[in-house]
N, C-alpha and C positions, 0 to 999 in steps of 0.2 A: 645623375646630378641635375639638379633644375636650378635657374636663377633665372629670376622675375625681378620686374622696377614695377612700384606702384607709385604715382603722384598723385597730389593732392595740394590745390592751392590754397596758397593761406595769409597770413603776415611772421614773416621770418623774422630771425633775430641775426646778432651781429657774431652768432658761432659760426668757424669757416673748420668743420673738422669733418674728413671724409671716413674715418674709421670710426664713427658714432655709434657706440651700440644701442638700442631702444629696445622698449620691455613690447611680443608681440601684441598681447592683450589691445591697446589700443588702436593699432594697425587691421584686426581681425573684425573691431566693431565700425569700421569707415567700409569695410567689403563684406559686412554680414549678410547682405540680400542677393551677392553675386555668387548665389549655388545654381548650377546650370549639369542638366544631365551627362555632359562629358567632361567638366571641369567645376571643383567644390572648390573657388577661391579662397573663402576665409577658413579653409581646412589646409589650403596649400602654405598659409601664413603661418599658421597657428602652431603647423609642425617643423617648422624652419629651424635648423639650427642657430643660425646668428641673422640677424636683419641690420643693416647699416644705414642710419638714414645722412640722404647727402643733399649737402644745402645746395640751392638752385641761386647760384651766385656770378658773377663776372664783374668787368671792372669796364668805366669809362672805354673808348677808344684816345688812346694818347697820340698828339702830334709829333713825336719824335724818337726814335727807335737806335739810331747809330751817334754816337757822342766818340769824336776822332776815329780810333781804330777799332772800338767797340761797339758789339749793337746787338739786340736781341732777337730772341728765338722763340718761338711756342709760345707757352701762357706767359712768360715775361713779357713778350711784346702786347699779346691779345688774349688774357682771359677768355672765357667766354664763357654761356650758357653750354651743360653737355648734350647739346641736342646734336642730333644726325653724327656722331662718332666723331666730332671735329676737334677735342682734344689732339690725340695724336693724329690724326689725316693733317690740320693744318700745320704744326709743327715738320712731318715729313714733308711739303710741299713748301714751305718754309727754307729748309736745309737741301731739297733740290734746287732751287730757285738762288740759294745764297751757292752753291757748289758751283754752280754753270758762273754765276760773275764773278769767282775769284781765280776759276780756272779760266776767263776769257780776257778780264779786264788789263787793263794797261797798269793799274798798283790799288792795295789794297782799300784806299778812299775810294775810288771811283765805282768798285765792285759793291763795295758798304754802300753805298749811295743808289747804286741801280739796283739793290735786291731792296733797298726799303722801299722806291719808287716804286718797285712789278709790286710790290708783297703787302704793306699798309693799307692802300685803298681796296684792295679786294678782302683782307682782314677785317677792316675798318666795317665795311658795309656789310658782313657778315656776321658780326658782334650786335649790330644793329638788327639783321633779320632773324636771329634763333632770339631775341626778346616777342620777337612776332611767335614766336612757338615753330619757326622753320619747318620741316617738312611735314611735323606734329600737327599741323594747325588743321587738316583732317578731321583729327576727333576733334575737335572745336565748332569745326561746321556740322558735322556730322549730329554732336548735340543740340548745337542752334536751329537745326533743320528741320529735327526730329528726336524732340524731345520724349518722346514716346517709345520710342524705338524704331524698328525697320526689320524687314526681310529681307532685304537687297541692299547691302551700299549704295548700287547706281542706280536705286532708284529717287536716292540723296544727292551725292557728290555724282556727276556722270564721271563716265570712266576716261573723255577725253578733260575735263577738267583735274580730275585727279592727276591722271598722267601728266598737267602741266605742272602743278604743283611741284611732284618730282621732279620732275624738268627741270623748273625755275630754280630750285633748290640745291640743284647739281651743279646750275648752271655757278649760278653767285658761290659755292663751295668749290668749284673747280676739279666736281666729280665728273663731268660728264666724257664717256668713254674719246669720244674726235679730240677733246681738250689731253687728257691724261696720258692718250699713243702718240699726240702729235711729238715730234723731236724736238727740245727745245731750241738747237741749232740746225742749221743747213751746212751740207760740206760746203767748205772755202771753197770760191773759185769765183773765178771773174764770169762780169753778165754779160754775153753777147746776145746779137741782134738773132742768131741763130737759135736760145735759149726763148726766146721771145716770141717763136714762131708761131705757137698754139695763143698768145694771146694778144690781147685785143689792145697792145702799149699806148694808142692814140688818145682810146676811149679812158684809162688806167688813168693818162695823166690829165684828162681834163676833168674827170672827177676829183683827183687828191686837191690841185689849189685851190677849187672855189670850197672844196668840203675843210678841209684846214681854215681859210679867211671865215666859213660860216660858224663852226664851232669859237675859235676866236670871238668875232664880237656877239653871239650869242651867251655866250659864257660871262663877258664884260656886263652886258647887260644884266645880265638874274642874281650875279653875282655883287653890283654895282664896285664893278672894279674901275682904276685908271684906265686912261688909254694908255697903254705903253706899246712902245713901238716893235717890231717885231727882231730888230739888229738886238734891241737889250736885254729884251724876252729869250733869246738866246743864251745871253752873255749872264745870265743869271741860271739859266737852265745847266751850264756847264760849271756853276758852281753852287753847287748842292751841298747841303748841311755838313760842314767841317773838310772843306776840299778847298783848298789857297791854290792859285794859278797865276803866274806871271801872264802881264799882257800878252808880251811874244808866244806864251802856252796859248793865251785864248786865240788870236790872232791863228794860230796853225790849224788849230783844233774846230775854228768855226768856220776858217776860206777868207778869213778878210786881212785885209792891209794891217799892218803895224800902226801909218797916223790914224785910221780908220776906226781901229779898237781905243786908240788913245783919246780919240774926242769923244765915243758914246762914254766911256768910263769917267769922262771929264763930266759931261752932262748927266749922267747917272749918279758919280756925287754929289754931285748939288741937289738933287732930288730923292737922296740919303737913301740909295738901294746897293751902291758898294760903297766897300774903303779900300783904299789904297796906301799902305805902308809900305816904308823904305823897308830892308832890312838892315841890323843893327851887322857891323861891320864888312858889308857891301853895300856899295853906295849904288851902284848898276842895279840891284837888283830890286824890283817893289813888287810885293806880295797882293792879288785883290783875292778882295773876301765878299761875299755876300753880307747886308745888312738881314738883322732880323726884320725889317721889316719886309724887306722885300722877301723873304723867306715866310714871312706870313700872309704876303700878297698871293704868293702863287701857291700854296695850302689851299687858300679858299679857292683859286684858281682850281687849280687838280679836283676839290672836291665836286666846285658847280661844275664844271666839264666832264666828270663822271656820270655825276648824276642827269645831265643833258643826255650824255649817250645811252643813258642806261633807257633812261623815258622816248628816247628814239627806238631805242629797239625792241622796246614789249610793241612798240606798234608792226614790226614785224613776225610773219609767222617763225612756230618751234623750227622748222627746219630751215630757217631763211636765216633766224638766228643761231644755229648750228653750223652754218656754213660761213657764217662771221666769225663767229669763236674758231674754228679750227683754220681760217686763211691768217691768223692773227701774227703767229710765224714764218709763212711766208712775207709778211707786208715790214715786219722786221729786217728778214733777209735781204728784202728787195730796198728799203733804206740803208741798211748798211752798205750795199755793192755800190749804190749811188754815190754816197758816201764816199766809199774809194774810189769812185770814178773822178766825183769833183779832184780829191786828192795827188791823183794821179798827175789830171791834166793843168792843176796850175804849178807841179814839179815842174811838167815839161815846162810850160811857158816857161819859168820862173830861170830853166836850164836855158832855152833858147832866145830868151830878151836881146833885143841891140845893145843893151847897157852892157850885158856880160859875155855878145861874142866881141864888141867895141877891146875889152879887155884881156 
């Protein structure tokens, strides 16, 4: 059995049908001069039983994927060009990535919301590169090079540029082997000072706040966003497309005071990035929601900050860049255990206050 793809660019039409049968005949006169002593192309067409021609299609990247409890998967979410096998590869990476946040998260909004967060912008900017012709773009240089032909690839494309090509290709499709074996979680367990011993925690943390405050107003800048301040920059991060939270929920979930959430949400309305409703027959209890706009502030947000990080790290080498992608899980892990550390330690206070042994 032999199955071969030929392409051929052209101007397409608005037919989107992958079972297309077409008469060989004119498929056999586009490769009539590709007869080669170990391979007679247009003799390999001409005897084919069936040839299907499949339109070279995708759609837009859409800004929004989860709507309440629902949200998409595969080419629902992200079409795409069929280049580098990303039909089904993304899709199962997709349904990996959505499994771990319904098996971890605290309820099903919050899971819906963190698998479109990991999954969109790396979809997103990968619907974007197979329009570049993704890992294909090879034979593109390889023509523009040498139009004539060649007897060696590398003496076209070298072979450490090809190799990046791959690379890069893997990288942004989230083929690359460090990326695919790493675990997507760490075992539970608390971080001590002993777990710390191999590394360098001083230097760890004087890097993250000025690397955080840099990408911040870097991002502000390219993006021409607001300033917003970093207490609401939160308090909008913790409610993501279709996720309501009572203050007291944000107040827990962020580490801050009760009156503390209640005045940035005071001044956050007024500057229409939440709403705050009563609920209809409790009077205790007000529901906040994100605005659309501020929902569309921080879209451009996520994307210029991608795209910042992405143009920081071609400036690093492949395997400097390899060692980035595969610590990406532990730097989660090592948030989250902080995370519960904060957690932890304003329980205690919270348990040991004068106000509550006083009582």
């Amino acid at each position: 059995m032999v199955n071969f793809i030929a392409e051929r660019r052209g101007v397409g039409d608005e037919t989107v049908d992958w079972n297309h049968a077409v008469n060989p005949a004119p498929i056999v006169e586009l490769f009539r001069d590709w007869r080669f002593d170990w391979l007679d192309v247009p003799g390999v067409i001409a005897a084919a039983d069936e040839i299907l021609e499949y339109p070279m299609v995708d759609r837009d990247p859409i800004p929004r994927w989860t709507f309440g409890r629902t949200t998409l998967l595969g080419d629902a979410a992200h079409a795409m060009y069929p280049n580098g096998s990303n039909g089904a590869s993304q899709a199962i990476l997709d349904a990996r990535t959505l499994a771990l946040h319904l098996a971890t998260a605290a309820d099903a909004p919050t899971a819906l919301a963190a698998y479109e967060e990991a999954r969109r912008p790396a979809t997103t900017a990968l619907v974007l590169s197979n329009r570049q012709q993704g890992p294909e773009k090879v034979m593109l240089l390889a023509r523009e090079r040498a139009p004539e032909g060649f007897a060696d690839i590398e003496d076209v494309i070298p072979s450490d540029e090809l190799a990046e090509i791959a690379a890069g290709y893997k990288r942004a499709a989230g083929f690359l082997p460090e990326i695919l074996n790493a675990p997507l979680t760490h075992p539970a367990g608390p971080m001590t000072a002993e777990s710390l011993d191999d590394v360098d925690a001083a230097r760890l943390a004087a890097v993250i706040s000025p690397l955080r405050r840099t990408l911040l107003s870097a991002t502000r800048a390219s993006a021409h966003l607001p300033d917003i301040p970093d207490a609401q920059i939160e308090i909008v991060r913790a409610l993501p497309r279709g996720v309501t939270r009572t203050p007291g929920e944000l107040a827990e979930l962020l580490g801050l005071g009760r009156s503390t959430v209640s005045n940035l949400l005071t001044l956050m309305e007024e500057r229409g990035l939440v709403q705050r409703r009563a609920v209809p027959g409790d009077r205790r209890r007000v529901d906040v929601t994100a605005t659309a706009k501020a929902l569309g502030l921080f879209e451009r947000f996520d994307a210029a900050s991608a795209a910042l990080v992405a143009g920081g790290a071609q400036r690093l080498d492949a395997g400097e860049r390899a060692v980035l992608t595969a610590a990406l899980p532990v730097l989660e892990r090592l948030r989250d255990a902080l995370d519960e550390e904060r957690r932890a330690t304003a329980s205690r206070t919270s348990t040991h206050s004068p106000r509550k042994e006083a009582e």
